[in-house]
One Martini backbone bead per residue (centre of mass of N, CA, C, O) as a GRO file, in nm:
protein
  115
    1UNK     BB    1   2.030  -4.624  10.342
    2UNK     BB    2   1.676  -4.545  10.320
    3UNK     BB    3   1.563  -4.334  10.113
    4UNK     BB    4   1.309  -4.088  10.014
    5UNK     BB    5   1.230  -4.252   9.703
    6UNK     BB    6   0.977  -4.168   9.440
    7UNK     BB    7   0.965  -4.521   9.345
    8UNK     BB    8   0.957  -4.791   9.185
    9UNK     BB    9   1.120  -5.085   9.168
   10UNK     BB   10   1.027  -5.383   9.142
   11UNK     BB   11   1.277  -5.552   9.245
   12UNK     BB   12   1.466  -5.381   9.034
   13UNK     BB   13   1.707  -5.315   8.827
   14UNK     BB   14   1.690  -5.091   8.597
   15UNK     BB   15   1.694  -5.214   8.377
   16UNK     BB   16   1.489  -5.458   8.441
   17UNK     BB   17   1.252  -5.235   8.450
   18UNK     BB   18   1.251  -5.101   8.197
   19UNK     BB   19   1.200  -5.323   8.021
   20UNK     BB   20   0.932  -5.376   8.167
   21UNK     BB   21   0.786  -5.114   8.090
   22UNK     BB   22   0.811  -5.151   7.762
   23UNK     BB   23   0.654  -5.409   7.766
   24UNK     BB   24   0.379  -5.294   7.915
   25UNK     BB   25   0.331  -5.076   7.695
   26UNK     BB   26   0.283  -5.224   7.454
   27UNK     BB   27   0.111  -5.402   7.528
   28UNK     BB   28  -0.118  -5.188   7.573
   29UNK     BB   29  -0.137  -5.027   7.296
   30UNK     BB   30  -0.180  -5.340   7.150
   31UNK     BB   31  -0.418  -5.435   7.343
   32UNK     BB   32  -0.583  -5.196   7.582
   33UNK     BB   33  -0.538  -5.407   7.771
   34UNK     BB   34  -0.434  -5.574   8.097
   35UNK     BB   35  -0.274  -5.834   8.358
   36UNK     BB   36  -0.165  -5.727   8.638
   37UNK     BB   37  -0.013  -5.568   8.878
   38UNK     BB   38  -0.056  -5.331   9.061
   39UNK     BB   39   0.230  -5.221   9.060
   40UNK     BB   40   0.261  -5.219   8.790
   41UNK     BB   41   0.011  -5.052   8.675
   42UNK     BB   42   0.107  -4.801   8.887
   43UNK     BB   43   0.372  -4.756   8.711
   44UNK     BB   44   0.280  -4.730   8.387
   45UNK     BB   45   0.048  -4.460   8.415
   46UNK     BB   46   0.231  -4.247   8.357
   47UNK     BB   47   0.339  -4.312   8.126
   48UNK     BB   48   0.106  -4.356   7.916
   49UNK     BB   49   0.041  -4.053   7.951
   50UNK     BB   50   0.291  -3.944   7.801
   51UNK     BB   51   0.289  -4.100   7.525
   52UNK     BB   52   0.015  -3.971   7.437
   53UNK     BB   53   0.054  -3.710   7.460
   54UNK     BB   54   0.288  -3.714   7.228
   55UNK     BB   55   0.114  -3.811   7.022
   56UNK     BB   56  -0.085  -3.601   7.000
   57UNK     BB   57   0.148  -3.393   6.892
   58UNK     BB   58   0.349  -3.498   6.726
   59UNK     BB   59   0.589  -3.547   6.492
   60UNK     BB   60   0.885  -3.662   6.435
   61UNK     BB   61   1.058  -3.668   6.703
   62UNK     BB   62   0.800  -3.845   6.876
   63UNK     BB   63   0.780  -4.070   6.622
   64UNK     BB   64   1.069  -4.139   6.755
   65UNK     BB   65   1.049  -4.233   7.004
   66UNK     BB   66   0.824  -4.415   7.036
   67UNK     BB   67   0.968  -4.627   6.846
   68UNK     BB   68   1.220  -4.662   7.055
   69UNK     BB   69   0.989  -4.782   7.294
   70UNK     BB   70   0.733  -4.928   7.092
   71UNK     BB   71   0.772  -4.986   6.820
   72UNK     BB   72   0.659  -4.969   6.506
   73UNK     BB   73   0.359  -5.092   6.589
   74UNK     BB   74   0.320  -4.925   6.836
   75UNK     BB   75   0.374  -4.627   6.679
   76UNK     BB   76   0.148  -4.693   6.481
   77UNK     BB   77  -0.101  -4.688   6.645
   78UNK     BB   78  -0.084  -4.448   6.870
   79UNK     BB   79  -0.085  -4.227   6.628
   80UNK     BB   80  -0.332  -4.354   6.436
   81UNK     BB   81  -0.549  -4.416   6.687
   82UNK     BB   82  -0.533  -4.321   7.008
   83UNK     BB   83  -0.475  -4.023   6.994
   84UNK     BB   84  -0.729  -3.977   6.797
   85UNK     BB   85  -0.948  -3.997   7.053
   86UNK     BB   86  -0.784  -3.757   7.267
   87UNK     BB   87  -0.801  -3.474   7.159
   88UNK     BB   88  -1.031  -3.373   7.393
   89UNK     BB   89  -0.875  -3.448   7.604
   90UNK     BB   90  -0.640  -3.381   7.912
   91UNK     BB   91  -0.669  -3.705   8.056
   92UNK     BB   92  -0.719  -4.010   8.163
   93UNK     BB   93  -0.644  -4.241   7.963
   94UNK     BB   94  -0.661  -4.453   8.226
   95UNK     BB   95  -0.726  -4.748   8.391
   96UNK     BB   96  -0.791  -4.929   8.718
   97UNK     BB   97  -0.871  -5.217   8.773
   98UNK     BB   98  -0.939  -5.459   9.046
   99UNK     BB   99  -0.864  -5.791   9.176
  100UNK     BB  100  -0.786  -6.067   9.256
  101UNK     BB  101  -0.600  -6.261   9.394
  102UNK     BB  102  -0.315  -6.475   9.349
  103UNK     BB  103  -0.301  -6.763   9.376
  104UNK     BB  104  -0.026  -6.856   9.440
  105UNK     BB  105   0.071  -6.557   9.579
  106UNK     BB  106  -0.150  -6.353   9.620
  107UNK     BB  107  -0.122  -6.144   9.430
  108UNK     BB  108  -0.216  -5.824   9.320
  109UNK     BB  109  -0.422  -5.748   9.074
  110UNK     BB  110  -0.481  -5.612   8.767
  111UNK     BB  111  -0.633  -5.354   8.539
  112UNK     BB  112  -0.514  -5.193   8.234
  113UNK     BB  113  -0.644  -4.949   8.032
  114UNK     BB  114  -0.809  -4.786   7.798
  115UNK     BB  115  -1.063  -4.535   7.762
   0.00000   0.00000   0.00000
């Protein structure tokens, strides 16, 4: 039976959902902007918020975890470009805009960047 449990599944067992959300997050931290489906983008759109909370947090800790989930120079871009753009704001670090919808299977796009 099906629980109201509140998260997206993307059609994915945890392991190749966690692989997509962690390749979904380097990607936008190294390019700043990507074209994925809407409900990725919805998706990881929380998460880039506490990646950066925590990069702008800085130390040690942080900048190992970091490393663990976005790898050497996404932790080392986002610590030291992105985080301190963000020094002064409070949240809201990304952008989600709607596209239109995928030829092929007709997939709603989306676009989300870093503000």
């Amino acid at each position: 039976m099906k629980k109201r449990v509140k998260k997206r599944t993307l059609s994915r067992k945890a392991g190749p959902r966690k692989a997509l959300q962690r390749s979904l997050l380097r990607s936008l931290i190294l390019a700043e902007k990507i074209e994925t489906t809407e409900a990725k983008a919805k998706d990881i759109s929380p998460l880039a918020e506490k990646i950066i909370t925590r990069a702008k947090i800085g130390g040690v800790a942080h900048r190992r975890y970091l490393t663990a989930l976005l790898g050497e120079e996404g932790a080392k871009k986002l610590v030291d470009e992105v985080a301190p753009r963000y020094m002064a704001r409070q949240g809201g670090y990304t952008r989600i805009i709607k596209r239109r919808p995928r030829k092929s299977d007709s997939a709603k796009l989306a676009i989300i960047e870093l503000v």
